[in-house]
PDB file with SEQRES, HELIX, SHEET and CRYST1 records, atoms N, CA, C and O in Angstrom:
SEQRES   1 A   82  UNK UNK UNK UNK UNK UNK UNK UNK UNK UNK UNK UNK UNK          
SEQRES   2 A   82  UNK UNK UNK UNK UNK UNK UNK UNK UNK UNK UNK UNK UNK          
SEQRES   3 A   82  UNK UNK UNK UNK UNK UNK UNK UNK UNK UNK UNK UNK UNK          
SEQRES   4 A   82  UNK UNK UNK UNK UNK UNK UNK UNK UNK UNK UNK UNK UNK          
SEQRES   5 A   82  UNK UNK UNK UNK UNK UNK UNK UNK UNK UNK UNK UNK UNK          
SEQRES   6 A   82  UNK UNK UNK UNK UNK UNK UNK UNK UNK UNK UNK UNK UNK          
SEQRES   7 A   82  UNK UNK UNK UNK                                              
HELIX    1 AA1 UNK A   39  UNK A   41  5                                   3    
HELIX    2 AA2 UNK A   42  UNK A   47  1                                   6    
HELIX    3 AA3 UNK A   51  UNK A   54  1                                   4    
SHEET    1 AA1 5 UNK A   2  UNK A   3  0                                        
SHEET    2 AA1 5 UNK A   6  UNK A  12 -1                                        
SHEET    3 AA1 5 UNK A  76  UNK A  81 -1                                        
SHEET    4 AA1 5 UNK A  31  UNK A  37 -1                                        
SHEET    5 AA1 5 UNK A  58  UNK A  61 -1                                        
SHEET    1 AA2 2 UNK A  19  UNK A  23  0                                        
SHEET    2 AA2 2 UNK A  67  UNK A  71 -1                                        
CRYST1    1.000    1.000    1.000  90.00  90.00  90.00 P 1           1          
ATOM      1  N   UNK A   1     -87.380   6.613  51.544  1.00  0.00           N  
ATOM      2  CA  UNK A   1     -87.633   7.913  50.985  1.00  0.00           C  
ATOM      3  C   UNK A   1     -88.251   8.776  52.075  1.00  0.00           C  
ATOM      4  O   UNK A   1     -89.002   8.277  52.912  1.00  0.00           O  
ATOM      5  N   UNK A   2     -87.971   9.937  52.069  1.00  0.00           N  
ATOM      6  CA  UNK A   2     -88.469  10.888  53.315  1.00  0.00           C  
ATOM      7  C   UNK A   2     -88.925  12.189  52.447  1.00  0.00           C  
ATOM      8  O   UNK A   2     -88.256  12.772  51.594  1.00  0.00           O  
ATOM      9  N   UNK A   3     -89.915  12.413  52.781  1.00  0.00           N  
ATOM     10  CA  UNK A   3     -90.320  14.142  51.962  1.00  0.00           C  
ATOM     11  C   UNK A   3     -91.630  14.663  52.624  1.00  0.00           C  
ATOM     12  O   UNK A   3     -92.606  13.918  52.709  1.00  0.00           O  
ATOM     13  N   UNK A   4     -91.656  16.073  53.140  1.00  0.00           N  
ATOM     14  CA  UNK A   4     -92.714  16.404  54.051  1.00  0.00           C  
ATOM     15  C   UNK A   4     -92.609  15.714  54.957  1.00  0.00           C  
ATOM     16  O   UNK A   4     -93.616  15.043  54.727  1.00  0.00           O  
ATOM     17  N   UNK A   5     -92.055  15.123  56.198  1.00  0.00           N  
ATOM     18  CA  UNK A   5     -92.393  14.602  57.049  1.00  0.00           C  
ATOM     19  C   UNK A   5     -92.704  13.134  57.052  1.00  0.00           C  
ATOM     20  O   UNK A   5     -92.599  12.384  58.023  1.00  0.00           O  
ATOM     21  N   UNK A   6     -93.101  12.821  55.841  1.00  0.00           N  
ATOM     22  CA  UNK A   6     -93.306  11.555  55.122  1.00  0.00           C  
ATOM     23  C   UNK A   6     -92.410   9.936  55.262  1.00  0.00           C  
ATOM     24  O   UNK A   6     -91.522   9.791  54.421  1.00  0.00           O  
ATOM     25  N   UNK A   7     -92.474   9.573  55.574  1.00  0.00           N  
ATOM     26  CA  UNK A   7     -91.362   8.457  55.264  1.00  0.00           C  
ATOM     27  C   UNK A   7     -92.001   7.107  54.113  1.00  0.00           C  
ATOM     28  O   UNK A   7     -93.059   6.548  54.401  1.00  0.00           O  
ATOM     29  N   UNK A   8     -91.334   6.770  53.032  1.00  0.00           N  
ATOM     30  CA  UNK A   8     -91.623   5.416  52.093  1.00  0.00           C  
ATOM     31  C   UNK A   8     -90.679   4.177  52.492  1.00  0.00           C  
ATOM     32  O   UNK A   8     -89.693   4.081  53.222  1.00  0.00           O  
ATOM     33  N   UNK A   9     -91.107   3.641  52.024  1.00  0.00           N  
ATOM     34  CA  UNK A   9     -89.558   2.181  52.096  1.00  0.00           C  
ATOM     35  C   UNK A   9     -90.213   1.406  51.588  1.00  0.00           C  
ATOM     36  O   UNK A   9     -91.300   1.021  52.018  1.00  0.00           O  
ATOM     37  N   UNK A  10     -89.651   1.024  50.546  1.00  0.00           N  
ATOM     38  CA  UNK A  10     -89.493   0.045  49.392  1.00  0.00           C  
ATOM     39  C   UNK A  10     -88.834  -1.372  49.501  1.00  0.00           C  
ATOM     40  O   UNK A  10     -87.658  -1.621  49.235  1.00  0.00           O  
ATOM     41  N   UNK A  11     -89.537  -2.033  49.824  1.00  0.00           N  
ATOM     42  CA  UNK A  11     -89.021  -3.481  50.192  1.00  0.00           C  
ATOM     43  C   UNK A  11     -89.323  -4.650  48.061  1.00  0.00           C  
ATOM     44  O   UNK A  11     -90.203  -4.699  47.201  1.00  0.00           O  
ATOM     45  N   UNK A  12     -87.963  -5.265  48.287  1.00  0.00           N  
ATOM     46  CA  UNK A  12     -88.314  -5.964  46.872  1.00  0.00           C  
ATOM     47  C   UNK A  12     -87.657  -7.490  47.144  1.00  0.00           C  
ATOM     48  O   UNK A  12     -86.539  -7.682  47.622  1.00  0.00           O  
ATOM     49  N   UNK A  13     -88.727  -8.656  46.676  1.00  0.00           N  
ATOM     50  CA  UNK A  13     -87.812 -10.093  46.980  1.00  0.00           C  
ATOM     51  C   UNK A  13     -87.257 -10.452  45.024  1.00  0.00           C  
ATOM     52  O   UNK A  13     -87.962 -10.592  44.025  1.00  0.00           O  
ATOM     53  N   UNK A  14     -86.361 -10.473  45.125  1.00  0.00           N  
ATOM     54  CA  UNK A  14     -85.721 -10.915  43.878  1.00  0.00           C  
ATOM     55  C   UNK A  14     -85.344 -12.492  43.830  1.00  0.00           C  
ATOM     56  O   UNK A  14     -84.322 -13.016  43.387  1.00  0.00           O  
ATOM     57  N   UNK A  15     -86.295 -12.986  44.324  1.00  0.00           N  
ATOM     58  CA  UNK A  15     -85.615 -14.338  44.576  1.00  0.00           C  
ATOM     59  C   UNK A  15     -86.884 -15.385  44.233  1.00  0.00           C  
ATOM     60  O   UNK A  15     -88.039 -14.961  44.271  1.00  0.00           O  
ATOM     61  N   UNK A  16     -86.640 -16.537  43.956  1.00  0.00           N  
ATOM     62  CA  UNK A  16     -88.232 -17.670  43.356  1.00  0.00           C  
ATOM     63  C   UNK A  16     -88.689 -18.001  44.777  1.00  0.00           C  
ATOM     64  O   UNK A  16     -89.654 -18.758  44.881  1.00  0.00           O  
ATOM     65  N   UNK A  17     -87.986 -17.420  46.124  1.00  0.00           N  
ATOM     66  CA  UNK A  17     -88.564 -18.381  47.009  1.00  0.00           C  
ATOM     67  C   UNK A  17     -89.082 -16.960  48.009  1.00  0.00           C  
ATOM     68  O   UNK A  17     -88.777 -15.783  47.817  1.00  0.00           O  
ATOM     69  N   UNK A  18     -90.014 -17.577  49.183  1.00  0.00           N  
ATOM     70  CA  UNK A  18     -90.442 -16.454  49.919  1.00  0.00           C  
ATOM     71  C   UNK A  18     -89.388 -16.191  51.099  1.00  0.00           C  
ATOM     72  O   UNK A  18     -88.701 -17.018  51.699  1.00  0.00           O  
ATOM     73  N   UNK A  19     -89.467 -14.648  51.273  1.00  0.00           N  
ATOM     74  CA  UNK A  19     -88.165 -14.520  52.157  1.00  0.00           C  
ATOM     75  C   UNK A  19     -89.071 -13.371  53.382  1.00  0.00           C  
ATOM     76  O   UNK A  19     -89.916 -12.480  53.294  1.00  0.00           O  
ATOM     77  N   UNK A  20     -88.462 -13.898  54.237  1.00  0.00           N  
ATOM     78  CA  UNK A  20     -88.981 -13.088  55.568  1.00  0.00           C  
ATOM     79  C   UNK A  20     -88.203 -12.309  55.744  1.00  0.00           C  
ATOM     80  O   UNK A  20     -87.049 -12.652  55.488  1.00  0.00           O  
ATOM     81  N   UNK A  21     -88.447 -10.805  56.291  1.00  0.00           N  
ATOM     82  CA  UNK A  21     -88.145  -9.159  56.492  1.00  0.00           C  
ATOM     83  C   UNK A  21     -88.238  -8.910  57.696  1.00  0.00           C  
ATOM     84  O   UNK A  21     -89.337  -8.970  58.247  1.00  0.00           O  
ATOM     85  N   UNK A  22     -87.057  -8.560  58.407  1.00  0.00           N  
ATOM     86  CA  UNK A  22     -87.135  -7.748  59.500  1.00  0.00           C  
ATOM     87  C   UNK A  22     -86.832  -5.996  59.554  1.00  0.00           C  
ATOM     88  O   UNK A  22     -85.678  -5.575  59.472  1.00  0.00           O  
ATOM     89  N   UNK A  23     -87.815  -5.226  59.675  1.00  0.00           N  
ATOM     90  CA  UNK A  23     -87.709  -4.114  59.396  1.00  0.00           C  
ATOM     91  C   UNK A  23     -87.280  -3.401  60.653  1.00  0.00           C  
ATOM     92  O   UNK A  23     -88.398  -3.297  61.159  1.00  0.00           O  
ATOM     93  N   UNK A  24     -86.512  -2.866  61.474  1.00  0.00           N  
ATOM     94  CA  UNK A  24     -86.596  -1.733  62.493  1.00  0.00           C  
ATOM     95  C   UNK A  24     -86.027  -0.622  62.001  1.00  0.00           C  
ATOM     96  O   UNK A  24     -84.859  -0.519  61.625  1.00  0.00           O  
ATOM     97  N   UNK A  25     -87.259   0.613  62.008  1.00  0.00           N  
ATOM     98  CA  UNK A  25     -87.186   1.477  61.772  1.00  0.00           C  
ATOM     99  C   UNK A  25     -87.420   2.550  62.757  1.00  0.00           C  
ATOM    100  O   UNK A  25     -88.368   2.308  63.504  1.00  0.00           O  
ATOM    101  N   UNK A  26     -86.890   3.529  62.935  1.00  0.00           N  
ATOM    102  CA  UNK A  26     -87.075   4.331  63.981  1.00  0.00           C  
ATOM    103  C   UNK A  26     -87.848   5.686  64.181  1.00  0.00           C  
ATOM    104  O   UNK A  26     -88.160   6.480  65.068  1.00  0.00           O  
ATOM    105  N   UNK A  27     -88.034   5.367  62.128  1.00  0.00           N  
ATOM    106  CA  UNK A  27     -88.991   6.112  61.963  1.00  0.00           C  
ATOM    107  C   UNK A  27     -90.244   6.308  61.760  1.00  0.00           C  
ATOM    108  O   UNK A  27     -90.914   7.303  61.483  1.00  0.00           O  
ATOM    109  N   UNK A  28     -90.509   5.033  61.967  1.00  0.00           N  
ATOM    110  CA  UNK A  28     -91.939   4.525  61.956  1.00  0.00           C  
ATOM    111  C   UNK A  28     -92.320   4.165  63.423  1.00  0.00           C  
ATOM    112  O   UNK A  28     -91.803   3.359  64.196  1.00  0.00           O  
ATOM    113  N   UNK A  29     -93.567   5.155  63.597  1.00  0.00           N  
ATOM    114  CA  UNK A  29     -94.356   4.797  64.955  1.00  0.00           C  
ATOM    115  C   UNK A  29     -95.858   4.210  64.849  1.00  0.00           C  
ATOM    116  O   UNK A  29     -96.699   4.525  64.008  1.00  0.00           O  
ATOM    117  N   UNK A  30     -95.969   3.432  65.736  1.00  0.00           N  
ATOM    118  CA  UNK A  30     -97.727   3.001  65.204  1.00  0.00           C  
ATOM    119  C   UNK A  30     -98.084   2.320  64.017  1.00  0.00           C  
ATOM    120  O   UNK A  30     -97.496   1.368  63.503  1.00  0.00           O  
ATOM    121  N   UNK A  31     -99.102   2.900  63.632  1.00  0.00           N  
ATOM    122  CA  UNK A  31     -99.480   1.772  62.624  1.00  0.00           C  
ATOM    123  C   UNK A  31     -99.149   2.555  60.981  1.00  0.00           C  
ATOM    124  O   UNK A  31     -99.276   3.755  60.739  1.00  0.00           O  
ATOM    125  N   UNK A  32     -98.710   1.497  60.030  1.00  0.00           N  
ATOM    126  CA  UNK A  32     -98.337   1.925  58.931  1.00  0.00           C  
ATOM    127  C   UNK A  32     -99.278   1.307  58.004  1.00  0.00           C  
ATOM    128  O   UNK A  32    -100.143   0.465  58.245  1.00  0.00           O  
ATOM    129  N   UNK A  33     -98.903   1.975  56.693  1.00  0.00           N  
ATOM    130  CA  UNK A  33     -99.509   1.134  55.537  1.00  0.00           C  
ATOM    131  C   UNK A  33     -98.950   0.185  54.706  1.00  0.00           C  
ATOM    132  O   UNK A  33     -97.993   0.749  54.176  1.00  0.00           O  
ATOM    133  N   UNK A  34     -98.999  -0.537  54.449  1.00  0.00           N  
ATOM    134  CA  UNK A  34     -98.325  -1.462  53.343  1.00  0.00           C  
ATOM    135  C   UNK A  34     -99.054  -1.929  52.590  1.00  0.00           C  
ATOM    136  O   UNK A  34     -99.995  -2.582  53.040  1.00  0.00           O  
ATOM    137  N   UNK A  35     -98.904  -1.777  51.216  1.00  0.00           N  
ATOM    138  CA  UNK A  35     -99.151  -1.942  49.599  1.00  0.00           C  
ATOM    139  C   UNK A  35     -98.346  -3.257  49.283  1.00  0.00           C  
ATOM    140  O   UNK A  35     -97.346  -3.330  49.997  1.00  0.00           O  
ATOM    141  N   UNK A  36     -98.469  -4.142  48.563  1.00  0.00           N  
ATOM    142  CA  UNK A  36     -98.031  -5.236  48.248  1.00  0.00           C  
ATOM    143  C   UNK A  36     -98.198  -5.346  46.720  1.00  0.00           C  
ATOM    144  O   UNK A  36     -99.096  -4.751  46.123  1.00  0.00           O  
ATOM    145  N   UNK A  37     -97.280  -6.143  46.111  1.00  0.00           N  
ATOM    146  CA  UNK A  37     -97.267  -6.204  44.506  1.00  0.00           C  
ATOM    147  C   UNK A  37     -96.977  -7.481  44.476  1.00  0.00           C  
ATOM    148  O   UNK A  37     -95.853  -7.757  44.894  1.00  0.00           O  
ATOM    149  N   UNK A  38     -97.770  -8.532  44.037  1.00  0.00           N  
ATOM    150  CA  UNK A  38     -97.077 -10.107  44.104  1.00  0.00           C  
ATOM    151  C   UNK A  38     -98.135 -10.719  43.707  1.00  0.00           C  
ATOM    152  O   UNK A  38     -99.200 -10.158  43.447  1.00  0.00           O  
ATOM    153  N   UNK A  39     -97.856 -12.244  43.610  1.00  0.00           N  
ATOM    154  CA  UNK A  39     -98.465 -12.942  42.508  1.00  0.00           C  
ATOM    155  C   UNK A  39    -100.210 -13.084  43.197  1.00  0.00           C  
ATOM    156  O   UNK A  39    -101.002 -13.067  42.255  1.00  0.00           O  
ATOM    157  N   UNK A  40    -100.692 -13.170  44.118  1.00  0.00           N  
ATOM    158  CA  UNK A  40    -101.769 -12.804  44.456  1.00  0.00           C  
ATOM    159  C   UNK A  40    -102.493 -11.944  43.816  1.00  0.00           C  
ATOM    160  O   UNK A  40    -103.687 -12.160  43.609  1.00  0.00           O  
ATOM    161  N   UNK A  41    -101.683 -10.495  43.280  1.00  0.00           N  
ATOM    162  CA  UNK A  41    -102.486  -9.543  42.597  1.00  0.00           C  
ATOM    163  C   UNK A  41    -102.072  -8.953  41.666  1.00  0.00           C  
ATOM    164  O   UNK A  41    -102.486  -7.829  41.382  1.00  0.00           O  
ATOM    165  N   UNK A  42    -101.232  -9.534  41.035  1.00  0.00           N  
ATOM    166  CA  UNK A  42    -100.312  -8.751  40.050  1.00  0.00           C  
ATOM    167  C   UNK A  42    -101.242  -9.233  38.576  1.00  0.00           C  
ATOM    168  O   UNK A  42    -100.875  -8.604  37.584  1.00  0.00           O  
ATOM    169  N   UNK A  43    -102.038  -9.946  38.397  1.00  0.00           N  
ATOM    170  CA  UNK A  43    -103.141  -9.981  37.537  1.00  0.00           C  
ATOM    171  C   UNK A  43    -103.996  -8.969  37.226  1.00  0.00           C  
ATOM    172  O   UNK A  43    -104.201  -8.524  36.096  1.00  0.00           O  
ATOM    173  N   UNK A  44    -104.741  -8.436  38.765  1.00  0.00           N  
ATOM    174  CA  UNK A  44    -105.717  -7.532  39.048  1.00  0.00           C  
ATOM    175  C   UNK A  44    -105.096  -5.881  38.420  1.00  0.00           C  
ATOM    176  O   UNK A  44    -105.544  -4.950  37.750  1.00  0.00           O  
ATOM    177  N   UNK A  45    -103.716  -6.269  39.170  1.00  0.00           N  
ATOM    178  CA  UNK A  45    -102.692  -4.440  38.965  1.00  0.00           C  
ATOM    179  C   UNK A  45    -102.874  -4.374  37.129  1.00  0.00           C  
ATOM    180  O   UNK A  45    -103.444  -3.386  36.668  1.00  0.00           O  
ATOM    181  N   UNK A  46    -102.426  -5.332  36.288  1.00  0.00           N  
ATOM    182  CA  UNK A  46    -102.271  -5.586  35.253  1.00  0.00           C  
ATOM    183  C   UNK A  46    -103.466  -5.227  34.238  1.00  0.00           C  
ATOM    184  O   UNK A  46    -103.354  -4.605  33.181  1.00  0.00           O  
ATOM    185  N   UNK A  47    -104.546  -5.724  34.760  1.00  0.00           N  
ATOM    186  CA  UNK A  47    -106.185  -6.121  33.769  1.00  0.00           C  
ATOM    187  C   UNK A  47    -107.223  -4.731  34.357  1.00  0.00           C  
ATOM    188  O   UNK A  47    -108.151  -4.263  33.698  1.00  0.00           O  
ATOM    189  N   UNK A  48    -106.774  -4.220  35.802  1.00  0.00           N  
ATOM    190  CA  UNK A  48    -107.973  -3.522  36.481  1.00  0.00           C  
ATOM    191  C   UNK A  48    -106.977  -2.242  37.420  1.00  0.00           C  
ATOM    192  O   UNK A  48    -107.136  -1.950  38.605  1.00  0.00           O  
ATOM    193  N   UNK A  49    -105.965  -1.651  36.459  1.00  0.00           N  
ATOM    194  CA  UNK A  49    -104.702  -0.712  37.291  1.00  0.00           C  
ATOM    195  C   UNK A  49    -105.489   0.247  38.136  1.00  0.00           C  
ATOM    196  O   UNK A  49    -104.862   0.475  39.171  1.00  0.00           O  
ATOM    197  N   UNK A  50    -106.526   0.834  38.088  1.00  0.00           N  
ATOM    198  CA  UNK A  50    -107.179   1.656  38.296  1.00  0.00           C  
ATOM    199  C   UNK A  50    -107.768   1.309  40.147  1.00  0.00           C  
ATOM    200  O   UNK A  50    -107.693   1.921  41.212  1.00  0.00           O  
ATOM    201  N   UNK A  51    -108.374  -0.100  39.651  1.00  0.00           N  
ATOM    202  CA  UNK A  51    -108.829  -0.516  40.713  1.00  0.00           C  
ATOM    203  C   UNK A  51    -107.477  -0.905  41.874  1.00  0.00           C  
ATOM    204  O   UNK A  51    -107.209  -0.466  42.993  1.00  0.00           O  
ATOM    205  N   UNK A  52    -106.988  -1.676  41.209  1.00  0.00           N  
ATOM    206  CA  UNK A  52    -105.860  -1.667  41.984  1.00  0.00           C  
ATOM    207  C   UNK A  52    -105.078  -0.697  43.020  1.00  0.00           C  
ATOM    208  O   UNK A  52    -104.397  -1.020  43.994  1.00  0.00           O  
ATOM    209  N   UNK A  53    -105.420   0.756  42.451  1.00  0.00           N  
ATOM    210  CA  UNK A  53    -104.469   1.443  42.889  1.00  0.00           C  
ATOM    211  C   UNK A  53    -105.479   1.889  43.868  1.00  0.00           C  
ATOM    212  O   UNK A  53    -104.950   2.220  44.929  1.00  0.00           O  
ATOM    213  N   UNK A  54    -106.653   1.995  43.853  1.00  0.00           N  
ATOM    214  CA  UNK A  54    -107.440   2.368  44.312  1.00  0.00           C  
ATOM    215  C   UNK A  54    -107.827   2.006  46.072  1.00  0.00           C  
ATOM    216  O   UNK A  54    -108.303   2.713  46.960  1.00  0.00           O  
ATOM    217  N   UNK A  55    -107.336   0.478  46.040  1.00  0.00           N  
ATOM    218  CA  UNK A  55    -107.037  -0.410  47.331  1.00  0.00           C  
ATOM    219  C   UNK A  55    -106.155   0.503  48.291  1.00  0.00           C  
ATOM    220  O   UNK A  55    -105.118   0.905  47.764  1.00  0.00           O  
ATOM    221  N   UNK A  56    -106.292   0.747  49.092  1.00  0.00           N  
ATOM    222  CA  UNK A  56    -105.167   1.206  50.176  1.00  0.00           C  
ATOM    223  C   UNK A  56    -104.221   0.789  50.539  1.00  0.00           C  
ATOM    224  O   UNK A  56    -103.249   1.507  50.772  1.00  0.00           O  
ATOM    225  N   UNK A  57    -104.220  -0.990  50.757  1.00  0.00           N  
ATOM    226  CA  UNK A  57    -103.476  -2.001  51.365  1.00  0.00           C  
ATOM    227  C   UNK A  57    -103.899  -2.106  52.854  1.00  0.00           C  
ATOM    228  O   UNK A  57    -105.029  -1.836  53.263  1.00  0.00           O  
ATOM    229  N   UNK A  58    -103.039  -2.457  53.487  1.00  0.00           N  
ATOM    230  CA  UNK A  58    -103.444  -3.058  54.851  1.00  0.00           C  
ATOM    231  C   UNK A  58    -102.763  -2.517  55.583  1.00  0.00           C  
ATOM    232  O   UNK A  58    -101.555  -2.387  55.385  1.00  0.00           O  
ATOM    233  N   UNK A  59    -103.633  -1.892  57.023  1.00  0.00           N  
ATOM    234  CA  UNK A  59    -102.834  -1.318  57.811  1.00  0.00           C  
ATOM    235  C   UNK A  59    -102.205  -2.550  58.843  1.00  0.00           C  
ATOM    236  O   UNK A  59    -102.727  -3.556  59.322  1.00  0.00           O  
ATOM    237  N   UNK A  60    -100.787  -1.950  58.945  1.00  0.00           N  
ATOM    238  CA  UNK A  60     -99.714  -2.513  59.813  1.00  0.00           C  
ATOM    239  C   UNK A  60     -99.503  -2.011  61.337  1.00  0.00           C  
ATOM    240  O   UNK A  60     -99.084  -0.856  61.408  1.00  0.00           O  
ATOM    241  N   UNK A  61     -99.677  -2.545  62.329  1.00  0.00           N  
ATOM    242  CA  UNK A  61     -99.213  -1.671  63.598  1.00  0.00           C  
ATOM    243  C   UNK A  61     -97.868  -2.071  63.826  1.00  0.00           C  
ATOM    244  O   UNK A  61     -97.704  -3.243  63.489  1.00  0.00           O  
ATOM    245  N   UNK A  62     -97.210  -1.719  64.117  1.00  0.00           N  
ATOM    246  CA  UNK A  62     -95.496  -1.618  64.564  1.00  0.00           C  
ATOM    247  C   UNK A  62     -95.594  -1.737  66.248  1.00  0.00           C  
ATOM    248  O   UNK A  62     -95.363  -0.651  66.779  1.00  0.00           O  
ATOM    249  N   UNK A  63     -95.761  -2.357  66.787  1.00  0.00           N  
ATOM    250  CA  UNK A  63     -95.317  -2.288  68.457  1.00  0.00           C  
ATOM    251  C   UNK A  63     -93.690  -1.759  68.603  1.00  0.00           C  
ATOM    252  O   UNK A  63     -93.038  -1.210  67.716  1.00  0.00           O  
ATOM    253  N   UNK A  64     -93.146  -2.156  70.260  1.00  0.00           N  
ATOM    254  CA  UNK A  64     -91.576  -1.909  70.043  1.00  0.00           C  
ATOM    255  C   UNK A  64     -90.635  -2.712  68.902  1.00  0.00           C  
ATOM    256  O   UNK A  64     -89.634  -2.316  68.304  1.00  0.00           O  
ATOM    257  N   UNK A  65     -91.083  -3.515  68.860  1.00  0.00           N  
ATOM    258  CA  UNK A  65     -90.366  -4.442  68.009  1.00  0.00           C  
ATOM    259  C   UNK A  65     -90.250  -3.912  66.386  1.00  0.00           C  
ATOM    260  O   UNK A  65     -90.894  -3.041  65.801  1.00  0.00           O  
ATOM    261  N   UNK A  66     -89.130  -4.827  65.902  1.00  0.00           N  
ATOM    262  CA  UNK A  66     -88.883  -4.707  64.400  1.00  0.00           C  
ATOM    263  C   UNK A  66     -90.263  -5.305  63.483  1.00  0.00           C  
ATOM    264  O   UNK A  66     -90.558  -6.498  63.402  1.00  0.00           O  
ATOM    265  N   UNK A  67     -90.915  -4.316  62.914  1.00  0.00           N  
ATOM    266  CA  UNK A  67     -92.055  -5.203  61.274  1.00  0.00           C  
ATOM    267  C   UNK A  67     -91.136  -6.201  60.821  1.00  0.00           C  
ATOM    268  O   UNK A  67     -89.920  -6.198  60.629  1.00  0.00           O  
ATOM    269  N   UNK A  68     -92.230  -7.236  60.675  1.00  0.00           N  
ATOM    270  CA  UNK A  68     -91.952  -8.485  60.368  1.00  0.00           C  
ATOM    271  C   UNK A  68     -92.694  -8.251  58.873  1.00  0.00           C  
ATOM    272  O   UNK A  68     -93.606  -7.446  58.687  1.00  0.00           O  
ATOM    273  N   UNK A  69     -92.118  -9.114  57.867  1.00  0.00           N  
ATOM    274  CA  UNK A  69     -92.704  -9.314  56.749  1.00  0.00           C  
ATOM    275  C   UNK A  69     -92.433 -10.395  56.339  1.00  0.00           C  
ATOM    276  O   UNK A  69     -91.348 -10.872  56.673  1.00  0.00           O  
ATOM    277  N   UNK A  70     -93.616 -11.400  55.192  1.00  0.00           N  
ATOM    278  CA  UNK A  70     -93.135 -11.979  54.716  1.00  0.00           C  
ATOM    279  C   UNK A  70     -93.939 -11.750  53.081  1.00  0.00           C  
ATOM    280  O   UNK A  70     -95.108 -11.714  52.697  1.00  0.00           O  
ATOM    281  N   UNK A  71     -92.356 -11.608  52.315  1.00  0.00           N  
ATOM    282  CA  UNK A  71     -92.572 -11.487  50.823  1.00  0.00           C  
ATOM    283  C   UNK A  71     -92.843 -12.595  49.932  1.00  0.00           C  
ATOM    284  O   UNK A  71     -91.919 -13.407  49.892  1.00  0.00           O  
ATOM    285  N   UNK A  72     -93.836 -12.860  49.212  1.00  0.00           N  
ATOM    286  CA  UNK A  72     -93.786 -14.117  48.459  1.00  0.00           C  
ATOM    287  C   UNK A  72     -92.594 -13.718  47.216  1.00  0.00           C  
ATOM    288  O   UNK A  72     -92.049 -12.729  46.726  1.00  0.00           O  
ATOM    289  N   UNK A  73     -92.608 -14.758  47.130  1.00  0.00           N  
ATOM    290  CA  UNK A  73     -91.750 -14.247  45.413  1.00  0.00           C  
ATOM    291  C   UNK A  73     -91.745 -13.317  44.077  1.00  0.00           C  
ATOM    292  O   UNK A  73     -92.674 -13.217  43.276  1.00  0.00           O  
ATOM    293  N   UNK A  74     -90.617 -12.728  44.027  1.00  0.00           N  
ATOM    294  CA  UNK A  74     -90.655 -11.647  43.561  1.00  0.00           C  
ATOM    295  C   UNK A  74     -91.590 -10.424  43.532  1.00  0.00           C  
ATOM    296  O   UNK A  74     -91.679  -9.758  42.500  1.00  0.00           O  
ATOM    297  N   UNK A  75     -92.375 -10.074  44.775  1.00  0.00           N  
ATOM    298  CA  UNK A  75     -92.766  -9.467  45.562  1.00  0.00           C  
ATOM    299  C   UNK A  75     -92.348  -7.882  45.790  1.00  0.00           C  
ATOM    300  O   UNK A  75     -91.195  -7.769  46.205  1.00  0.00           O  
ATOM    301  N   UNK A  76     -92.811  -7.067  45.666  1.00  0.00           N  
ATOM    302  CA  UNK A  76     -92.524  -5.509  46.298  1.00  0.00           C  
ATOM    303  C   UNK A  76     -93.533  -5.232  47.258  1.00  0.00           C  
ATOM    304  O   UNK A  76     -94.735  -5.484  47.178  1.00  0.00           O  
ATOM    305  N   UNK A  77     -92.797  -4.592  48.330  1.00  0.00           N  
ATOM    306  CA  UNK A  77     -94.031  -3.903  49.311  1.00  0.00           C  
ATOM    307  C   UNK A  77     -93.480  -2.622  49.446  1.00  0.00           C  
ATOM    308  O   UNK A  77     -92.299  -2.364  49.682  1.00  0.00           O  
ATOM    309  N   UNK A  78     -94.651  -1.624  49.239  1.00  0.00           N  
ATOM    310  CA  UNK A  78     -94.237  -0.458  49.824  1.00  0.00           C  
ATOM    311  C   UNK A  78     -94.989   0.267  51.156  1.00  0.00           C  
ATOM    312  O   UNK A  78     -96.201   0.427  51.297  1.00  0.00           O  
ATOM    313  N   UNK A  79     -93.990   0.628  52.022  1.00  0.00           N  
ATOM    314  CA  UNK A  79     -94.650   1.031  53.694  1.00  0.00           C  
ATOM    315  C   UNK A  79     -94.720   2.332  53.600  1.00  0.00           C  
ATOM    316  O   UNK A  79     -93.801   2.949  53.063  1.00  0.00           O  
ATOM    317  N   UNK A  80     -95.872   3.003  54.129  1.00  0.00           N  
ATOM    318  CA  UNK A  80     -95.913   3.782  54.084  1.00  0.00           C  
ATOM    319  C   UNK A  80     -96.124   4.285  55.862  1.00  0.00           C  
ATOM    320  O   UNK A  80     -96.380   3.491  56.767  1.00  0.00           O  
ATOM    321  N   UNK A  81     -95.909   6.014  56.052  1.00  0.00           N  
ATOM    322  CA  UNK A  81     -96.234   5.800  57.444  1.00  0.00           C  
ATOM    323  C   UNK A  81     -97.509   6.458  57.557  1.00  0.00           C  
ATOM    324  O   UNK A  81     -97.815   7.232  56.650  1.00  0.00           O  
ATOM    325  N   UNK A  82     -98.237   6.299  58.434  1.00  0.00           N  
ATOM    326  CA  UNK A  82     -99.485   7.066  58.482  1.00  0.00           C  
ATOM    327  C   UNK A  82     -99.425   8.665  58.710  1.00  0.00           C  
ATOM    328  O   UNK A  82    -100.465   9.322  58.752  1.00  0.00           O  
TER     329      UNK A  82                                                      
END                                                                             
C-alpha cells in the first residue's frame, strides 16, 4: 500500500507451519517498523485491543540486502516504513 509518501506491506502465513520471508523492496530504506499478529500475542490483541495497539512493534533496519522474516503460523506482519 502506498499513500502520502507512505509505504505498508502486508505479509500473511496461511499455513500450520513457520515460513521464512524474503522481502526486497526498493522502497524501503533504513529502518522500518513491523507489527506482528501471531500466536505469541493474539491473546493480548483479543482480551487487552487497546493495549495492544498501543505497542509500536519492533524496529527493523534493512541494510542492502532483502528483510528477512520469519512468520510463525498463521501469522500477519505489517511493515511499515519510517
Amino acid at each position: 500500500l502506498l499513500k502520502d509518501g507512505r509505504v505498508r506491506i502486508l505479509l500473511a502465513n496461511l499455513t500450520s507451519q513457520n515460513q521464512r520471508v524474503r522481502l526486497a523492496c526498493p522502497l524501503f530504506k533504513g529502518p522500518v517498523l513491523a507489527r506482528r499478529l501471531d500466536e505469541t500475542n493474539a491473546m493480548e490483541a483479543i482480551t487487552h485491543p487497546a493495549e495492544f495497539r498501543a505497542n509500536p512493534g519492533e524496529i527493523l533496519e534493512i541494510a542492502d540486502g532483502p528483510l528477512e522474516l520469519e512468520l510463525l503460523p498463521y501469522a500477519v506482519v505489517r511493515i511499515d516504513n519510517r
